[in-house]
N, C-alpha and C positions, 0 to 999 in steps of 0.2 A: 680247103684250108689245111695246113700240115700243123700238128699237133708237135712242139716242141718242149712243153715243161714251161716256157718261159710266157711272160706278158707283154706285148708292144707296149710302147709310150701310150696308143690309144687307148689302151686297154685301161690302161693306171687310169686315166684322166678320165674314164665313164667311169670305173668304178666311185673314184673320189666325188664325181658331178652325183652319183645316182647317190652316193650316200648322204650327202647332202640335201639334195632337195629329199631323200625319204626324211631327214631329221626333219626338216621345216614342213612339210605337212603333220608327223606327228606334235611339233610344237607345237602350231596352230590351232588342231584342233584339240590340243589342251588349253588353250586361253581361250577358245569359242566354248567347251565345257563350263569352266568356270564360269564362264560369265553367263551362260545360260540358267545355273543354278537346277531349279527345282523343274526348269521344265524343258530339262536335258534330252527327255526320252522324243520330245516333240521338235526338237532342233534338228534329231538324226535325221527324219523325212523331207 
């Protein structure tokens, strides 16, 4: 692979895919937090 400075079109569209689905895992498991409440520690296993 030759290293040019620049990103293909593929490159844009994984980045854009991965940061998205990393948002949506961290959102999730802030709404599975919450709603766990007090026995958050026992949700993580």
């Amino acid at each position: 692979m030759k290293k040019s400075g620049q990103i293909s079109l593929i490159d844009a569209i994984s980045i854009g895919v991965g940061g998205i689905v990393g948002a949506g895992v961290f959102s999730v498991l802030g709404v599975a937090a919450e709603s766990a409440k007090n026995t958050l520690w026992l949700s993580s296993f």
